[in-house]
Residue frames relative to the residue before (quaternion, step in Angstrom):
aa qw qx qy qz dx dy dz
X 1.0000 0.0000 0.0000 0.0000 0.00 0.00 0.00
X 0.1754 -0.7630 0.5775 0.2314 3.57 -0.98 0.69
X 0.1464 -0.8633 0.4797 0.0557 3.09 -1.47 0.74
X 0.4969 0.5775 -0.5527 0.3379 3.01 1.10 1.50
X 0.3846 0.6278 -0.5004 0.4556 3.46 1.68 0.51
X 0.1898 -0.7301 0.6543 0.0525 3.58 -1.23 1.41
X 0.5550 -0.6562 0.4492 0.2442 3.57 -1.26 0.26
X 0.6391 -0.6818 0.2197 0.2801 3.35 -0.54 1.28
X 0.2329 -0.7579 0.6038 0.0821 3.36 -0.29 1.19
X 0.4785 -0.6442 0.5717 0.1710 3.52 -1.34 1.84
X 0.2324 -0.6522 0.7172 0.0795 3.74 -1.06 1.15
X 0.2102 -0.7580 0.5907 0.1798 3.34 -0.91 0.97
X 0.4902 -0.6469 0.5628 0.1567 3.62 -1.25 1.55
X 0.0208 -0.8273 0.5613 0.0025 3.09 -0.75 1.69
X 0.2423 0.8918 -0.3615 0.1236 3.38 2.00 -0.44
X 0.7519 0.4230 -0.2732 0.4254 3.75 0.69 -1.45
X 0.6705 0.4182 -0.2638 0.5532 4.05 1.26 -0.24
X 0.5912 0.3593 -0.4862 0.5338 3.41 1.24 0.37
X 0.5155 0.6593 -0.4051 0.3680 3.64 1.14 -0.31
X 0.6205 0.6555 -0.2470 0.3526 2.96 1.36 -1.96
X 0.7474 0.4503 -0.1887 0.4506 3.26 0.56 -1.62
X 0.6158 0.4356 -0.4139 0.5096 4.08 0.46 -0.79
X 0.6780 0.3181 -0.4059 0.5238 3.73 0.46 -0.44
X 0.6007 0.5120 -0.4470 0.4210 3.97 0.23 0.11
X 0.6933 0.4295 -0.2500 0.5220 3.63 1.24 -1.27
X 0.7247 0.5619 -0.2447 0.3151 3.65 0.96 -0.15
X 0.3310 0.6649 -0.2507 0.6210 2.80 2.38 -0.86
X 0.7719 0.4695 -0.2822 0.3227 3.30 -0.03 -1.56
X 0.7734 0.4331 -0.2878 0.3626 3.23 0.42 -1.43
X 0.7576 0.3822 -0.3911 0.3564 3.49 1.01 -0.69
X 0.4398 0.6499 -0.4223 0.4538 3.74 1.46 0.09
X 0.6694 0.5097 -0.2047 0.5002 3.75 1.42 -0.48
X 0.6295 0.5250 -0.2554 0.5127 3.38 1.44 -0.64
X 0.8064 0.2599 -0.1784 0.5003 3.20 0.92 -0.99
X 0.6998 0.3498 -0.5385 0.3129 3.09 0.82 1.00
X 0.2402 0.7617 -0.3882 0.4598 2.70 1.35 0.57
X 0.8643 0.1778 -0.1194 0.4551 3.59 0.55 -0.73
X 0.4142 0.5375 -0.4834 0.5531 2.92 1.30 0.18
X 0.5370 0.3651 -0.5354 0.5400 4.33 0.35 -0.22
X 0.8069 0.3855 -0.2945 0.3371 2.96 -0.28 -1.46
X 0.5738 0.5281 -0.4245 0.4600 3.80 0.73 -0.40
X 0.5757 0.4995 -0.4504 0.4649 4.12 1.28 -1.01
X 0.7440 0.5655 -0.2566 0.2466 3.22 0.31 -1.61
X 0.7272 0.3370 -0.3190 0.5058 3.38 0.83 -0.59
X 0.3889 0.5096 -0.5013 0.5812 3.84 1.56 0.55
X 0.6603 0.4963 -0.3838 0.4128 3.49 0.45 -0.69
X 0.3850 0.7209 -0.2617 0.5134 3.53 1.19 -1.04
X 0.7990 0.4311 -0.1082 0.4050 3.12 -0.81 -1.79
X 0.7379 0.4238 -0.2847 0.4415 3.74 0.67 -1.18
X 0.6498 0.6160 -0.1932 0.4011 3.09 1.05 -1.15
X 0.7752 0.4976 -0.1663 0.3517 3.24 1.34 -0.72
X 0.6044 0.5502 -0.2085 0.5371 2.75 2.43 -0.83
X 0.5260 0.6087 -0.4379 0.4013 3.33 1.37 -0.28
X 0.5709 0.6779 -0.2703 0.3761 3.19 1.26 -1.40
X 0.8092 0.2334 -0.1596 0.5150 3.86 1.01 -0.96
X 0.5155 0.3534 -0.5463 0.5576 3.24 0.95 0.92
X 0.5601 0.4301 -0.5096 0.4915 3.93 -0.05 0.33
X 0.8538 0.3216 -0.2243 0.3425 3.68 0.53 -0.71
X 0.4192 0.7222 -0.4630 0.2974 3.27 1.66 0.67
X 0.5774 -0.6630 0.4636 0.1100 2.71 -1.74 1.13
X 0.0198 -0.9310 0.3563 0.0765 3.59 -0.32 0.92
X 0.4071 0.6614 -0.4052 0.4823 2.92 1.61 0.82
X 0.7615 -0.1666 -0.4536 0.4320 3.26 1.15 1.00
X 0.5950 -0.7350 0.2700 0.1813 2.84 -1.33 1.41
X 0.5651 0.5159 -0.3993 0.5051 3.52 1.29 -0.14
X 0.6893 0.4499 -0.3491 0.4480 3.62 0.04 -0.55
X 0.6940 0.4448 -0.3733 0.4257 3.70 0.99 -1.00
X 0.7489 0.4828 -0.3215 0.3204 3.37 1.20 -0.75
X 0.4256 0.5901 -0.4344 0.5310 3.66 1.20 0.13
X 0.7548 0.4602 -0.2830 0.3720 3.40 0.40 -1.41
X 0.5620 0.6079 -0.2661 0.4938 3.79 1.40 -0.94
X 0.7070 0.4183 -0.3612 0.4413 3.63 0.62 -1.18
X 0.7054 0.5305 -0.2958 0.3654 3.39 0.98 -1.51
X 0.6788 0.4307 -0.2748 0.5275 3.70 0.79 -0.69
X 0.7226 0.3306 -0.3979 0.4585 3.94 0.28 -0.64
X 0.5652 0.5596 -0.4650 0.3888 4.15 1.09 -0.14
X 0.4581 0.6277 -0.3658 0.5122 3.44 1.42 -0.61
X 0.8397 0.4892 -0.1014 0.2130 3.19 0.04 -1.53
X 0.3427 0.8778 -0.1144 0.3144 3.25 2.16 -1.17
X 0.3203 0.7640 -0.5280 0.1870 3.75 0.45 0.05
X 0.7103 0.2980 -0.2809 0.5725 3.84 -0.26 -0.89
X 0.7313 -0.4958 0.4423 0.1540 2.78 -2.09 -0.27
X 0.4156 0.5439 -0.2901 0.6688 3.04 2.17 -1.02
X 0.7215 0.4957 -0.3695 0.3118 3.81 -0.12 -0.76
X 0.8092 0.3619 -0.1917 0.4213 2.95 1.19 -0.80
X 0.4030 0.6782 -0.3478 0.5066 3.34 1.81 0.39
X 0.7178 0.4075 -0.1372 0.5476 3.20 1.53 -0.51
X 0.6151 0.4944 -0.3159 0.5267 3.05 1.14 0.01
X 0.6969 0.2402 -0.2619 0.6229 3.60 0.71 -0.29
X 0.2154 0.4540 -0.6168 0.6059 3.73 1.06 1.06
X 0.8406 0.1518 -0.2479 0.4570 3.13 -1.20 -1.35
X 0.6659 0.3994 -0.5911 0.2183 3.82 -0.66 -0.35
X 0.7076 0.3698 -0.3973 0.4524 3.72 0.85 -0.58
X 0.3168 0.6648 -0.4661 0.4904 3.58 1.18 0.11
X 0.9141 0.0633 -0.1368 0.3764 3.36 0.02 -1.32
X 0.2641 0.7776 -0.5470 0.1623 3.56 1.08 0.35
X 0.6986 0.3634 -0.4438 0.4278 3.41 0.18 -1.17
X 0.6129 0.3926 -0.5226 0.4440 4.33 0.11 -0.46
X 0.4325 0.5388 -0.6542 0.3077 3.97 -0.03 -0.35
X 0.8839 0.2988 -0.0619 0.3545 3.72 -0.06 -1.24
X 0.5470 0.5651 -0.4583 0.4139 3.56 1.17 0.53
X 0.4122 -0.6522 0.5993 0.2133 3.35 -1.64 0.80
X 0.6145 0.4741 -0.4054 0.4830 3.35 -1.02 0.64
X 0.3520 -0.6411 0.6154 0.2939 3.11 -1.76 0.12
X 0.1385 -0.6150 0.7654 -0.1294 3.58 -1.20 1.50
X 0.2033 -0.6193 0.7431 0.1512 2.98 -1.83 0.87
X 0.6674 -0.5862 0.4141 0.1984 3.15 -1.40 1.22
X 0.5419 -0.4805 0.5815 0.3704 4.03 -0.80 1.06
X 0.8696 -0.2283 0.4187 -0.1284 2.56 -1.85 0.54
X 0.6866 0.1970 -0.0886 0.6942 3.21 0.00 -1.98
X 0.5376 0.6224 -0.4967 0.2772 3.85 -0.08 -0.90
X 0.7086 0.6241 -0.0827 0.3187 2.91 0.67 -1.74
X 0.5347 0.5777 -0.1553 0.5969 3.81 1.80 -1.58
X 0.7580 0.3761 -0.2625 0.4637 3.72 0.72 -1.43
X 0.4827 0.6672 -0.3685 0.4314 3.49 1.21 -0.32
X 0.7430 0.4809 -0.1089 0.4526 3.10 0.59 -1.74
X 0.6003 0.4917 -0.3454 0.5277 4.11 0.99 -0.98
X 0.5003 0.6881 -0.3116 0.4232 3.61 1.18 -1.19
X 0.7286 0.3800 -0.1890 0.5376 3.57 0.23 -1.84
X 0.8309 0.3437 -0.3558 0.2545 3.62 -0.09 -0.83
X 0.4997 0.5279 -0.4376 0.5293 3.45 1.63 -0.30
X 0.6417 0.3868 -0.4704 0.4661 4.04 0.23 -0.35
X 0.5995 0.6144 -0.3535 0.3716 3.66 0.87 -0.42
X 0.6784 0.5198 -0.1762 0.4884 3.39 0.99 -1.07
X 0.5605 0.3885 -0.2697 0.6799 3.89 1.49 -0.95
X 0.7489 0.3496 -0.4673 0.3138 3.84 -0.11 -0.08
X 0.7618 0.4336 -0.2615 0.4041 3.23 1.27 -1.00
C-alpha cells in the first residue's frame, strides 16, 4: 500500500459569485461611463446654446441679408418648444423677402421685436 496518496479534498465552487460580481462591476462601470457623457454631452449642449444665444443678441442689422441668414441659421438651432417654433416660422416669412436683396438695408423694426421675444423665450427654457 502506498502512503503518500491522500484523499480527495472537496474544492468549494466559487465560479457563479465570481460571475455574479464581474457582471455587477461591469454593469457598474458602464452605468458610470455613460453617465458620464451624457453630462458632459448636456453641457457642451448647454455651451452651444449659450453661444448661439450669444450671436443672436449681437446681430447686426444694418445689413439685412447677412442678418437674415445668420437669424434663420441660429434660431433653427435653437427651436425646441412649440412657442419657439411659432416664432420661428414668424420670422422666416418675416425675413424672406431680405434673403434675396442686393444692397445694404437695415432690417424693420418688427423683425427686430420678433427677434428679441424669440431670444428671451429661449432664455427663460435654458435658464
Amino acid at each position: 500500500m502506498i502512503h503518500d496518496i491522500f484523499p480527495s479534498v472537496e474544492i468549494p465552487d466559487n465560479s457563479f459569485y465570481l460571475f455574479l460580481l464581474l457582471l455587477f462591476c461591469t454593469l457598474y462601470i458602464c452605468f458610470t461611463l455613460l453617465l458620464f457623457f451624457y453630462k458632459r454631452y448636456e453641457k457642451s449642449r448647454n455651451r452651444q446654446t449659450v453661444l448661439f444665444l450669444k450671436i443672436l443678441q449681437q446681430c447686426d442689422f444694418t445689413d439685412a441679408k447677412q442678418s437674415a441668414y445668420k437669424i434663420e441659421y441660429y434660431a433653427k438651432a435653437l427651436a425646441t418648444t412649440e412657442e419657439q417654433k411659432a416664432l420661428l416660422a414668424q420670422m422666416q416669412t418675416l425675413l424672406q423677402p431680405y434673403k434675396y436683396r442686393d444692397g445694404q438695408t437695415p432690417l424693420p423694426q418688427n423683425i427686430q421685436t420678433v427677434l428679441k421675444l424669440f431670444i428671451k423665450n429661449v432664455q427663460e427654457k435654458v435658464s
